[in-house]
C-alpha positions in Angstrom: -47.4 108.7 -48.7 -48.1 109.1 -44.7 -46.0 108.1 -41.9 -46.8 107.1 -38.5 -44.7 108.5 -35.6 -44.4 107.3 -32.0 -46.0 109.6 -29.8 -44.0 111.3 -26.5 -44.5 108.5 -23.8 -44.6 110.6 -20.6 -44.5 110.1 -16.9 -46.8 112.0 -14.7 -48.4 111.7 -11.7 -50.7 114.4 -9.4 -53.5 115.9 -11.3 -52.2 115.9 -14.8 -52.1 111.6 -14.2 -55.0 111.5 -12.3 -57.0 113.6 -15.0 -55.6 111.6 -18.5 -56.4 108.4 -16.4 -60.0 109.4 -15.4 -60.4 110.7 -18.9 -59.3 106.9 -20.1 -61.4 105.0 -17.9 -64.6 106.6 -18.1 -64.9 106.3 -21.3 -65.0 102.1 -21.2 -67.8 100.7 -20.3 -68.1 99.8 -16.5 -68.5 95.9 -16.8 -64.9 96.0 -18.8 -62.9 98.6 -16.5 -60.5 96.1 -14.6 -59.2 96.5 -11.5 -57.6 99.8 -9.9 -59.0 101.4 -12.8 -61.6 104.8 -11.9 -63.3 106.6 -14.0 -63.2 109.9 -11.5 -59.6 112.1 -10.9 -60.7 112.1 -7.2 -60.7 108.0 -6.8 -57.2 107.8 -8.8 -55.6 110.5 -6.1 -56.9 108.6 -3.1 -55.6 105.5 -4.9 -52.3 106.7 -5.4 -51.9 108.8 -2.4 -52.7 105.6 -0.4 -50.3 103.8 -1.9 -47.7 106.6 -1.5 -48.4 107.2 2.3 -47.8 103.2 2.9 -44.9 103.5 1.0 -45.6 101.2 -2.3 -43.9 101.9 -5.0 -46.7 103.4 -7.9 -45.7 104.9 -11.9 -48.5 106.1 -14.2 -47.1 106.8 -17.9 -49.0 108.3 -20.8 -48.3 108.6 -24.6 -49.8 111.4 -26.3 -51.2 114.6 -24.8 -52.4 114.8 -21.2 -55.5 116.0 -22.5 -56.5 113.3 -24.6 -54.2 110.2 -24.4 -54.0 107.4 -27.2 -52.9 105.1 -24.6 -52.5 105.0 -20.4 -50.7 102.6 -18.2 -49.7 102.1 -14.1 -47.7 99.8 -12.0 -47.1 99.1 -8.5 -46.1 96.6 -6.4 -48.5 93.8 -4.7 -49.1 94.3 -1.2 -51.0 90.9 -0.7 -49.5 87.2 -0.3 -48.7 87.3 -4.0 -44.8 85.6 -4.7 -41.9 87.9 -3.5 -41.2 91.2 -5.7 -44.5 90.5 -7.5 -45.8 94.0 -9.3 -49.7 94.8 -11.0 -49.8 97.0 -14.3 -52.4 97.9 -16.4 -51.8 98.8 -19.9 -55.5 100.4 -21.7 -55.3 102.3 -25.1 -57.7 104.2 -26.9 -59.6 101.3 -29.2 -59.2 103.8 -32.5 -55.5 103.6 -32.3 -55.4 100.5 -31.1 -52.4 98.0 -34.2 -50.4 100.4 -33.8 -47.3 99.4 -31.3 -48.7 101.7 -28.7 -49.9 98.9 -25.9 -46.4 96.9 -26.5 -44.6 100.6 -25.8 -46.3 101.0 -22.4 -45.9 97.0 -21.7 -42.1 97.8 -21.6 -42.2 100.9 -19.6 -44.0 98.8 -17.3 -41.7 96.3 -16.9 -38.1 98.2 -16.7 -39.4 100.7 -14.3 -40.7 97.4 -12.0 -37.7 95.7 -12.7 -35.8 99.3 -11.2 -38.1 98.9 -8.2 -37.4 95.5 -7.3 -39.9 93.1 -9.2 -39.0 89.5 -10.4 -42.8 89.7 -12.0 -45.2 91.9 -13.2 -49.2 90.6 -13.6 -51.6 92.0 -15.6 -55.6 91.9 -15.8 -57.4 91.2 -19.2 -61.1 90.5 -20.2 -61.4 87.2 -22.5 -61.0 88.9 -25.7 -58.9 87.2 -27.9 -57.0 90.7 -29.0 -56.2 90.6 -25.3 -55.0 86.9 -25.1 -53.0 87.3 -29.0 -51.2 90.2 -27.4 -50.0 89.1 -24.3 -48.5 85.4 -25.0 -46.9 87.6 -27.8 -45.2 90.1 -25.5 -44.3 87.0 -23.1 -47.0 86.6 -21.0 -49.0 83.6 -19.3 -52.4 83.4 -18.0 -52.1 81.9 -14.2 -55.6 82.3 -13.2 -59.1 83.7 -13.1 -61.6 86.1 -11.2 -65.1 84.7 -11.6 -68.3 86.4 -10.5 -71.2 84.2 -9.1 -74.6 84.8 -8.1 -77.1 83.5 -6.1 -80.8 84.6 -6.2 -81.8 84.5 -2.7 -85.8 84.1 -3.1 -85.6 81.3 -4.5 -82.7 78.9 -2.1 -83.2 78.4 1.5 -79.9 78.8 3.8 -78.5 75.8 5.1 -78.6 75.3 9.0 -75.7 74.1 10.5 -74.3 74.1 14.3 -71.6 77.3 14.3 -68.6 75.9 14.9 -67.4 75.8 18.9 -66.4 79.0 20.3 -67.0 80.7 17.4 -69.6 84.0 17.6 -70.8 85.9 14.3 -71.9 89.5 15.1 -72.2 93.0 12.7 -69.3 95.1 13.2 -72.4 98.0 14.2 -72.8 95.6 17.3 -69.1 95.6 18.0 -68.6 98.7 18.2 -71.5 99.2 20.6 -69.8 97.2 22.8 -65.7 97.9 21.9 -64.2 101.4 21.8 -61.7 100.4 19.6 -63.8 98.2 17.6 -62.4 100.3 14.1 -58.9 100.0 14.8 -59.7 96.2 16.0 -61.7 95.5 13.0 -58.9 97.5 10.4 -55.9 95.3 12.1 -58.2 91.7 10.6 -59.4 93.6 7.2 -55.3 94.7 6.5 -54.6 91.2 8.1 -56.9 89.5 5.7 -56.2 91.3 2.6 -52.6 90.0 2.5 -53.8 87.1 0.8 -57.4 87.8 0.3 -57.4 91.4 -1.3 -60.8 93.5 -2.0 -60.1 94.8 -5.6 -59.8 98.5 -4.5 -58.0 97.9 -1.6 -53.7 97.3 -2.4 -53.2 98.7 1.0 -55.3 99.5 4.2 -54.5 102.3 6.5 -57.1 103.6 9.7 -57.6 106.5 7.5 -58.4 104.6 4.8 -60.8 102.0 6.5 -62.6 104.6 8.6 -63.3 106.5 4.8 -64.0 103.0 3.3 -66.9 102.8 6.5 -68.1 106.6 5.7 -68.0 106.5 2.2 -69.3 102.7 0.9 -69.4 100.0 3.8 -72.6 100.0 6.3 -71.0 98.6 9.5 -74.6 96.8 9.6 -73.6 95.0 6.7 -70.1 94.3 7.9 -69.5 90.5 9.4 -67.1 89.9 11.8 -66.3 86.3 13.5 -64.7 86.6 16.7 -62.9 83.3 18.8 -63.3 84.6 22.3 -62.0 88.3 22.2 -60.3 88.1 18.7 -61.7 88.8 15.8 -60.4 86.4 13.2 -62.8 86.3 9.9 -64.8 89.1 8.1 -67.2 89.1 5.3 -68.7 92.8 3.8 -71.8 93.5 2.2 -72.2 96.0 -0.1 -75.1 97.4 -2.1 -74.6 97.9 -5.9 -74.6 100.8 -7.4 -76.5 100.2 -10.4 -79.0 97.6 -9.9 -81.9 97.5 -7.4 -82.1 94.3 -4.8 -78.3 93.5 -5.8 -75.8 93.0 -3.5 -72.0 92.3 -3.7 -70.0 90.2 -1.1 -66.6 91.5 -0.7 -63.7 89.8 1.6 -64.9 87.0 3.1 -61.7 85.8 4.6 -59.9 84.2 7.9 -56.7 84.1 9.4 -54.6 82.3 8.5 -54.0 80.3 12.0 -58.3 79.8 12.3 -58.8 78.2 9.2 -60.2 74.5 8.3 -63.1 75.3 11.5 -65.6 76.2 9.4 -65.3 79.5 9.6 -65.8 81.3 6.4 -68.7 78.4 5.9 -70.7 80.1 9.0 -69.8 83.6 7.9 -71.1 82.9 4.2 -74.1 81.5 5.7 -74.8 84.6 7.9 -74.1 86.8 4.9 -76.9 85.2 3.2 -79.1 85.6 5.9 -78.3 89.0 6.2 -78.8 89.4 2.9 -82.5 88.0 3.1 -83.5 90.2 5.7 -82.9 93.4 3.8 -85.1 92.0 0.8 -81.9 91.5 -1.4 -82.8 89.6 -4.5 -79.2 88.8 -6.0 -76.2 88.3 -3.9 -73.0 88.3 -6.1 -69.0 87.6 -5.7 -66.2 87.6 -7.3 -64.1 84.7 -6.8 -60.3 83.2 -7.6 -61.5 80.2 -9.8 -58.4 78.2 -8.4 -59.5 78.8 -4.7 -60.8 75.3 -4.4 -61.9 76.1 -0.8 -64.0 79.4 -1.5 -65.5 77.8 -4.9 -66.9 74.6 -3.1 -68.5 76.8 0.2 -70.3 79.1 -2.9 -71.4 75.7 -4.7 -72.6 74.3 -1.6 -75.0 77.6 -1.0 -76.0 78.0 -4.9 -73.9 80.6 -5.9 -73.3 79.5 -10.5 -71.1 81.1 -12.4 -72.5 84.3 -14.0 -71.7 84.1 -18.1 -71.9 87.8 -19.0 -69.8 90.3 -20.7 -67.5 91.5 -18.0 -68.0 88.7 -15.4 -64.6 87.3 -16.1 -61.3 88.8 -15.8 -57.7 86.6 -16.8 -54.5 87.4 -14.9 -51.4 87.0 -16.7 -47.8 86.6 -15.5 -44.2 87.7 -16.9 -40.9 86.7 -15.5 -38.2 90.0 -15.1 -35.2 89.3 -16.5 -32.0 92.1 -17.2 -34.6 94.6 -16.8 -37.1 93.3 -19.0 -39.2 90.4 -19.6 -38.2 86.8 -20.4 -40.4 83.8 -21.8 -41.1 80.7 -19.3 
C-alpha cells in the first residue's frame, strides 16, 4: 500500500526562485515556454528586479525542493491597458508528476495572494493542449483570446506602395539619435507609452535602464522604426533577428498612440518594416499577433502575412474572476 503526500509549497524569491525557475524552464522545449518564462537565473532576476524597482507587485512559489521542483508558478500584476486590478500567473509542473493535484495547488496560491494584492482577475497563458484546456474550465477558467504567429516570406511578395500619410515621417531610431540628444529617453517615453496597451512579451514594465539594456543587449537601433508627426514621435515598430534560424526575423511592437491612430500609421510603419526587412536579405519576417485585433490582423493580411500552423505558434489566454479571495465561475 503507498501513499501520496502533498509536497511543502514554498515561497521564494532572489536566487533560490530564480534558480528552481530556470531549472523549470529550460527544461521545456523553447517553442512551448510561454511568456515571462526564462530558461536562464540571470533573465528571471532582471525580470523580477524590474518589476520590483517599478513597483509591481510579483510572487514566485515552488512545491518540492528548490533544487529540483515538481511544480513552479508566478504572478504579478498587468501593467498594460488590461481591465482594472487585472494579474498574469503561470502555473508549469514537472510532466512526470503531472494527475497529481499539484498544478490546482499552485492555481490557488496564485489566486489568494492576487486577490491580497488587489486583483479582481487573474489570466493565464496555455498552449492548445487539451490537458491544458480540461484543466482550466475545471478550476474556473475561460479562454478570452489568442496570440497568433504569422509569417510572411519576403522573396517571394512585393511591398505595396502607397502615399505616407500627411505629415507623417518614418526614420530608424540610429538616425534619430544622430540628430536628437535625447533621442533614448524620447524614444523610451513612446515604447512605455505604447506598451500600455500593446505589450512586447518580455517587457511588463519599461524603465530608461531597462530600454537602454534592451538597445545593448537585443534591439539594433538600425532596426528600430520610429514615426514621428512633426517633433513627436508617436508609432514604433522593432526588428529583431532570431536567435535560432538564419534569414528570420521577428517584428515586435508595432504600435501608435492612442490620439494618432486611424491615419494610417501602423499601415506605413509595417510597410517600411518590410522593406527594411528586404534590404538586409531577410527571408522570413514573423509576428505574433492578438487574433481579436481586427485592425493589426487585416494590415498583416493586406501585406501576406498567414497564419503559421506549428507546434508552439499559438498560445490561449484564459480568465478567472476573484471573488472572497479566491476564484468564482462566470
Amino acid at each position: 500500500m503507498s501513499t501520496t503526500t502533498t509536497p511543502p509549497l514554498q515561497i521564494v524569491q532572489g536566487a533560490i526562485a530564480a534558480q528552481a525557475h530556470a531549472r523549470m524552464v529550460a527544461a521545456v522545449p523553447a517553442t512551448f515556454r510561454c511568456d515571462y518564462e526564462y530558461p536562464t537565473p540571470f533573465e528571471i532576476l532582471h525580470f523580477d528586479t524590474d518589476l520590483r524597482d517599478a513597483g509591481v507587485p510579483i510572487r514566485r512559489w515552488i512545491l518540492g525542493d528548490a533544487i529540483d521542483p515538481l511544480a513552479t508558478a508566478f504572478c504579478f500584476r498587468a501593467t498594460w491597458n488590461t481591465p482594472r486590478h487585472t494579474f498574469w500567473g503561470h502555473v508549469r509542473v514537472r510532466p512526470d508528476v503531472m494527475g497529481h493535484g499539484h498544478g490546482q495547488i499552485l492555481v490557488r496560491a496564485i489566486e489568494h495572494w492576487a486577490a491580497t494584492a488587489g486583483a479582481q482577475a487573474v489570466r493565464l497563458m496555455a498552449h492548445p493542449e487539451p490537458r491544458h484546456q480540461i484543466f482550466l474550465e475545471q478550476a474556473g477558467y475561460r479562454h478570452i483570446g489568442t496570440e497568433q504567429i504569422y509569417r510572411v516570406a519576403l522573396d517571394s511578395i512585393t511591398v505595396p506602395q502607397r502615399p505616407a500619410p500627411t505629415d507623417i515621417y518614418i526614420m530608424t531610431l540610429a538616425e534619430y539619435m544622430q540628430r536628437e540628444p535625447d533621442a533614448i529617453e524620447h524614444a523610451c517615453m513612446l515604447h512605455a507609452a505604447i506598451s500600455l496597451d500593446v505589450p512586447m512579451p518580455d517587457e511588463p514594465v519599461v524603465t530608461l535602464s531597462k530600454f537602454r539594456r534592451l538597445l545593448g543587449e537585443e534591439v539594433d537601433p538600425n532596426c528600430f522604426l520610429i514615426a514621428l508627426s512633426g517633433d513627436m514621435l508617436v508609432g514604433e515598430s522593432i526588428l529583431m533577428e532570431s536567435d535560432t534560424e538564419a534569414g528570420v526575423m521577428w517584428q515586435h511592437a508595432t504600435g501608435v498612440l492612442p490620439a494618432f491612430r486611424g491615419l494610417g500609421i501602423a499601415t506605413s510603419l509595417k510597410r517600411a518594416a518590410l522593406q527594411l526587412a528586404q534590404s538586409r536579405d531577410t527571408r522570413i519576417l514573423k509576428t505574433w499577433m492578438e487574433t481579436s485585433n481586427a485592425a493589426i490582423v487585416r494590415i498583416n493580411n493586406e501585406f501576406g502575412f498567414q497564419v503559421v500552423d506549428a507546434d508552439g505558434a499559438t498560445i490561449h489566454i484564459y480568465e478567472h474572476l476573484l471573488k472572497h479571495g479566491v476564484g468564482t465561475r462566470y
